[in-house]
LOSE-992310 format. One line per 4 residues: for each residue x, z, y of C-alpha. Coordinates in steps of 0.2 Angstrom, whole numbers, always signed. Layout:
BEGIN
X,Z,Y  ...
***
This chain:
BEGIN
+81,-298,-94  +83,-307,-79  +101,-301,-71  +98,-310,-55
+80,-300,-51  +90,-286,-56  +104,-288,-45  +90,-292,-31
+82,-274,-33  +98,-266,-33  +103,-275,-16  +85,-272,-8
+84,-256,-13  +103,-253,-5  +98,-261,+13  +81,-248,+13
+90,-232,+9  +105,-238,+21  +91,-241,+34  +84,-224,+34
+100,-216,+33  +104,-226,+49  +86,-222,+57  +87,-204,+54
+104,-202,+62  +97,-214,+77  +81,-202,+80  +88,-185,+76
+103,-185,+87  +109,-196,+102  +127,-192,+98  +140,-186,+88
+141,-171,+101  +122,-169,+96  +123,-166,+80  +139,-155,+80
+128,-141,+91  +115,-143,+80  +125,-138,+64  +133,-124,+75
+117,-117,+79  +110,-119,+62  +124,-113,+53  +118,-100,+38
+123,-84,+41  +139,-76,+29  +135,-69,+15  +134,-51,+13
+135,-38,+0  +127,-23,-6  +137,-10,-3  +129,+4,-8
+109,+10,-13  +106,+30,-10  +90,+41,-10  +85,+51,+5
+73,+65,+2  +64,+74,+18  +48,+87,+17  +43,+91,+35
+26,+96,+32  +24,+101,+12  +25,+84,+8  +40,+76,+0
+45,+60,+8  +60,+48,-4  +69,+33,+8  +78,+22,+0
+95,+17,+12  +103,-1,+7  +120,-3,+17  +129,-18,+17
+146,-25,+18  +144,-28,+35  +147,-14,+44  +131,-4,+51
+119,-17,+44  +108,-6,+33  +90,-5,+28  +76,+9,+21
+63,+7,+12  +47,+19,+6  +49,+25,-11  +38,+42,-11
+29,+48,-27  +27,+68,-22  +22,+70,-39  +37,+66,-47
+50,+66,-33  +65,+72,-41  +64,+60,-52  +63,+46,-43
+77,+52,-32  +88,+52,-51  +83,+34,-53  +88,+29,-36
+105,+36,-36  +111,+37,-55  +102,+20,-57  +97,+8,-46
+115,+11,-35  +126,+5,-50  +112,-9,-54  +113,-16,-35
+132,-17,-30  +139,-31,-27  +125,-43,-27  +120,-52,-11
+106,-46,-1  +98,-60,+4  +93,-64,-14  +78,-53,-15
+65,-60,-28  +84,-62,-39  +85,-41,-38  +69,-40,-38
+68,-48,-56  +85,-41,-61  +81,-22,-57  +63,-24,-64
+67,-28,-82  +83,-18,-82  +75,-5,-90  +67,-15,-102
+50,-3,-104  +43,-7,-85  +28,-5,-74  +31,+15,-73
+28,+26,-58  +46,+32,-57  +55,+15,-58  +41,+7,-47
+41,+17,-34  +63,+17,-34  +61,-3,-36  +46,-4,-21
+61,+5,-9  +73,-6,-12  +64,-22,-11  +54,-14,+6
+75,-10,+11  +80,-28,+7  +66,-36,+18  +70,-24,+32
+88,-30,+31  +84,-48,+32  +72,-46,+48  +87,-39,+53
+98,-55,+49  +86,-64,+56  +83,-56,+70  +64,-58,+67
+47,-42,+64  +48,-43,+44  +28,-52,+47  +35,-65,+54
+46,-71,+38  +29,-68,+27  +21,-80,+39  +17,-73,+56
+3,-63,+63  -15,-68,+58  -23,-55,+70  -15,-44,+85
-16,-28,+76  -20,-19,+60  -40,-12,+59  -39,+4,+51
-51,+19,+46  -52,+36,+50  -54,+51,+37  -70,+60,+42
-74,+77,+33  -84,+94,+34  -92,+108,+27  -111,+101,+30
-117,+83,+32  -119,+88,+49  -100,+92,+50  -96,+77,+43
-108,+66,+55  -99,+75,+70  -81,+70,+64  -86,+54,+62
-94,+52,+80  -78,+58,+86  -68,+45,+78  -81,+33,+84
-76,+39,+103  -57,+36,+99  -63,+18,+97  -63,+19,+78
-76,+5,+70  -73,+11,+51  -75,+31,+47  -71,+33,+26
-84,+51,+25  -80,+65,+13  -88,+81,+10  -71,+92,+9
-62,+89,-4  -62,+74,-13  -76,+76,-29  -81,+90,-13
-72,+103,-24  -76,+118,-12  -94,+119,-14  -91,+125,-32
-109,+122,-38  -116,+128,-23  -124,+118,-11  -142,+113,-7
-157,+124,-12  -147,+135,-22  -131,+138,-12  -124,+151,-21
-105,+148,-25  -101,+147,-46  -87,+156,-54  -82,+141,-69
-84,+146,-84  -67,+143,-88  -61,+155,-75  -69,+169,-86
-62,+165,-101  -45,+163,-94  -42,+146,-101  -30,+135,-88
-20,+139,-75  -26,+151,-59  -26,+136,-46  -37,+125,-56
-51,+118,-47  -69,+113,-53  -82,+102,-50  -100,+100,-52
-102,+80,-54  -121,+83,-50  -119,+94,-34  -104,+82,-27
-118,+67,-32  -131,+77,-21  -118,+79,-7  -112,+60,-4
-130,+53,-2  -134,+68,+9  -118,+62,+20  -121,+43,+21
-142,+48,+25  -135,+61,+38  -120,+48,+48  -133,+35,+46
-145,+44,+56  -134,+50,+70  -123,+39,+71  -131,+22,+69
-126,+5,+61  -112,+1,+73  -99,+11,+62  -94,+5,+46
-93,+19,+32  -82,+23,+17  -81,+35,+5  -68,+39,-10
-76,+43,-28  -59,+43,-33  -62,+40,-53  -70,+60,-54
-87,+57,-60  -92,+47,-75  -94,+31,-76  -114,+30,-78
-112,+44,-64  -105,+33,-51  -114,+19,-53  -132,+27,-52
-122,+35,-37  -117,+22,-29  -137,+12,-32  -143,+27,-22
-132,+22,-8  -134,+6,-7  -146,+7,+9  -136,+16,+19
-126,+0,+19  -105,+6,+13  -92,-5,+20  -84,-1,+2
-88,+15,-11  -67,+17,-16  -61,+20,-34  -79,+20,-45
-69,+22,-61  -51,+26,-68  -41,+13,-70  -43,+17,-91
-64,+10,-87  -60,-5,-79  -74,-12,-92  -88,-6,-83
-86,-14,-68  -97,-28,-76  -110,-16,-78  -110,-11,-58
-108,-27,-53  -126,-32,-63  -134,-16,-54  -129,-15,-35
-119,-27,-22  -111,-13,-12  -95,-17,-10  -80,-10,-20
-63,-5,-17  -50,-4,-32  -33,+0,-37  -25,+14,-30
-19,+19,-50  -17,+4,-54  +5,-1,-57  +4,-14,-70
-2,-34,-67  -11,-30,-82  -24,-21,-73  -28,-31,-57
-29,-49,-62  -42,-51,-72  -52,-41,-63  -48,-49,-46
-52,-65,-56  -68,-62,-61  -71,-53,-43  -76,-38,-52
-72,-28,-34  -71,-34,-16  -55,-26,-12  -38,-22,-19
-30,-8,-13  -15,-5,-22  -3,+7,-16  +14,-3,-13
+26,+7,-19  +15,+8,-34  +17,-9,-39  +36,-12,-33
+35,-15,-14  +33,-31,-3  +35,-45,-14  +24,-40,-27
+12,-34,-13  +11,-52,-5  +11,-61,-24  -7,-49,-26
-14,-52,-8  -9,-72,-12  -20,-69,-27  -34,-62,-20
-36,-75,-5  -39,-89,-20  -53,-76,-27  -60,-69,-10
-54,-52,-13  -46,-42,+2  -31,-31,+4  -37,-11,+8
-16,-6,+3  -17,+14,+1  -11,+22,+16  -12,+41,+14
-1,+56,+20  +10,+55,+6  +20,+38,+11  +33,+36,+23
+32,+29,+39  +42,+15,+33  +29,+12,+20  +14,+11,+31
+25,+1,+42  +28,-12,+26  +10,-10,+23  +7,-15,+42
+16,-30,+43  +6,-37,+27  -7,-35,+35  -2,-43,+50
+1,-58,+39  -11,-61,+28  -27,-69,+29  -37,-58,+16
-34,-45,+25  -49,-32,+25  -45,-15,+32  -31,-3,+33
-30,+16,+29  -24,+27,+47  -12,+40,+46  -6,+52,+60
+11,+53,+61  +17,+72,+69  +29,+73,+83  +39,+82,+67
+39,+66,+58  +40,+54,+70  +57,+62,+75  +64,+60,+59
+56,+42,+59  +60,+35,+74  +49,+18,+78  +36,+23,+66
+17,+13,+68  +7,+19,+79  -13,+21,+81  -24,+12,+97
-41,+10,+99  -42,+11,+80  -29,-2,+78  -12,+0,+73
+3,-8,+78  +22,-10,+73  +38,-9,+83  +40,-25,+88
+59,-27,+83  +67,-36,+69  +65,-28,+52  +52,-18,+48
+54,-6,+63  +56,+10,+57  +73,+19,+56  +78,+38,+48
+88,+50,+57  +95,+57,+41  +104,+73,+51  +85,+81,+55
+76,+72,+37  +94,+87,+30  +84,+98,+39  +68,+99,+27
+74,+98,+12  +62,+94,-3  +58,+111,-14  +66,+113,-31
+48,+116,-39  +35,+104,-39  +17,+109,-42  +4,+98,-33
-13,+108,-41  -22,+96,-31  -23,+85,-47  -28,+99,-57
-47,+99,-60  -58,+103,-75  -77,+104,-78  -86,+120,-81
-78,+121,-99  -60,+119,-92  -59,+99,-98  -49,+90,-86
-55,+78,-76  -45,+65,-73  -43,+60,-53
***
């Protein structure tokens, strides 16, 4: 080895790096005075501490409604997230405070994907409903706080706004297909561009067998026989088949090609049954046929995609990776729509619409009744943010609610905006939420359907 070329990179390599340090200093500031502001102004914030995690439950219309409140070591910096699962309320508000408040005490809550990860495998058996839903309200409570902290709408920490507002569809329903197609023209003249159509109830549960040439309402034979419970419902797969074509030909006809038309199978046909379904509505042109098959038939979507190119939407069961990414990888359906709370909140939501820009899948997050404001407001400013985005699900918030809820989204010309502060905009008067108290006894029948044998029929 040659020590004197050594010695000669060595030196070179000394004179570069001191150049650039020199260069930097020279072009970034124009003086010491310069730089000292800049450090002022950039200075991190102190760090903070969770102080304490709690569940706030609220049923103002029938519907129970759990926030989870994050406060903070500094004093009245707090934030809520949306972690409602009607069906299993109490339980969820068990796992919040016996739980998640002796898991996240202590830790700082900037690190979020750190607690995230932490309070995910905690539990060690994961991806339930219960833990989900606890998990989504504290992460959607973490990222409130830090739009807080920085003083910034939470979209514009995941990236900033990709569109001025959120496109949403209306829920259209009636008795007849002539019902239906007036409900949707009235959407139409509220500036609504996406109508999702139902006949009733979803699986149209009310005509009990009775609807086109023999209208005559059926008794189940179930009922009879006295086998279940007195507020089951049933459903005639062939007669709700009937119905749904009769709806798209009906709203087609009336309404015309300018609105763009959903409809919700919502996994209660068979498999076989929704797909030659969903051929027969094929040229009345869907925007997207929702939930063809439960989540435990993903399989066949290999099978529909090989007979019809109506679009699909998917995944409002789904609260496992293990049953999206495949399928969004093989573009099995056209949109994903998870519902956040679901899955675990904000970050895993943007991990999933991330994925589904790479495969040209699009976000369609579940947005009913039973969420939160704060939850459609976390799936607002997703959808602010990301490119993928395909359409968003419209609630209407009661003066009732929007009292308790103060800053909740609201609806425009069919669009829907946010409250343009920092965090994710929404805040809980907890005082009126006391008011309406959630109900001891939980019995949501509305999941509760069985064939004309009494088998269930799984929504």
């Amino acid at each position: 080895m040659n020590v004197k070329n050594v010695n000669r990179r060595v030196a070179l390599r000394g004179i570069g790096l001191g150049s650039l340090a020199g260069g930097m200093g020279l072009m970034g500031f124009p003086d010491k005075a310069a730089a000292n502001n800049y450090q002022k102004a950039t200075k991190a914030l102190p760090p903070l501490k969770i102080t304490n995690v709690k569940a706030i439950a609220t049923q103002p219309h029938g519907i129970e409604l759990i926030v989870v409140k994050v406060e903070t070591s500094e004093p009245g910096l707090y934030g809520i997230g949306c972690a409602t699962f009607r069906q299993r309320a109490h339980a969820v508000v068990t796992a919040i405070d016996k739980s998640l408040n002796d898991l996240c005490k202590g830790r700082d809550v900037d690190n979020i994907e750190d607690i995230w990860q932490s309070v995910y495998q905690s539990s060690y058996w994961r991806n339930g409903p219960v833990l989900n839903n606890a998990l989504s309200g504290l992460d959607q409570a973490l990222w409130d706080i830090k739009g807080k902290r920085a003083n910034m709408p939470v979209y514009q920490l995941l990236g900033g706004k990709c569109r001025f507002a959120v496109d949403c569809y209306a829920h259209a329903s009636g008795t007849s297909p002539e019902e239906v197609a007036d409900s949707v023209q009235g959407y139409m003249d509220q500036g609504f561009r996406h109508v999702r159509i139902q006949m009733g109830g979803y699986g149209a549960t009310q005509l009990l067998g009775g609807y086109g040439d023999d209208q005559t309402a059926v008794t189940p034979d179930f009922k009879k026989a006295g086998f279940g419970m007195p507020d089951d419902n049933y459903m005639d797969a062939v007669v709700y088949a009937k119905s749904v074509v009769d709806i798209f030909k009906t709203t087609r006809e009336r309404c015309g090609e300018k609105v763009e038309l959903l409809h919700d199978i919502h996994e209660r046909v068979q498999p076989m049954e929704a797909i030659n379904l969903i051929k027969k509505l094929e040229e009345y042109r869907p925007f997207f046929i929702e939930d063809p098959f439960s989540p435990e038939n993903n399989r066949y979507f290999k099978l529909l995609r090989q007979h019809t190119t109506v679009p699909i939407a998917m995944g409002e069961l789904f609260n496992s990776p293990h049953e999206w990414i495949d399928p969004m990888k093989d573009q099995m359906f056209d949109f994903i729509r998870i519902h956040i709370s679901q899955i675990g909140g904000i970050s895993p939501a943007m991990k999933v619409a991330r994925l589904g820009e790479i495969f040209n899948v699009r976000t369609a997050w579940h947005g009913p009744g039973d969420v939160s404001p704060v939850g459609h407001a976390a799936n607002a400013h997703i959808d602010l943010a990301v490119w993928n985005f395909g359409i968003q699900e419209r609630v209407n918030f009661s003066d009732r609610v929007r009292e308790i809820f103060p800053g909740a989204p609201y609806i425009e010309n069919g669009y829907m905006h946010v409250n343009e502060v920092p965090g994710l905009g929404v805040d809980i008067d907890e005082k009126i939420a006391a008011k309406y108290p959630i109900q001891e006894v939980q019995l949501n029948s509305w999941t509760h359907l069985r064939k004309m044998d009494g088998t269930v029929i799984r929504p």
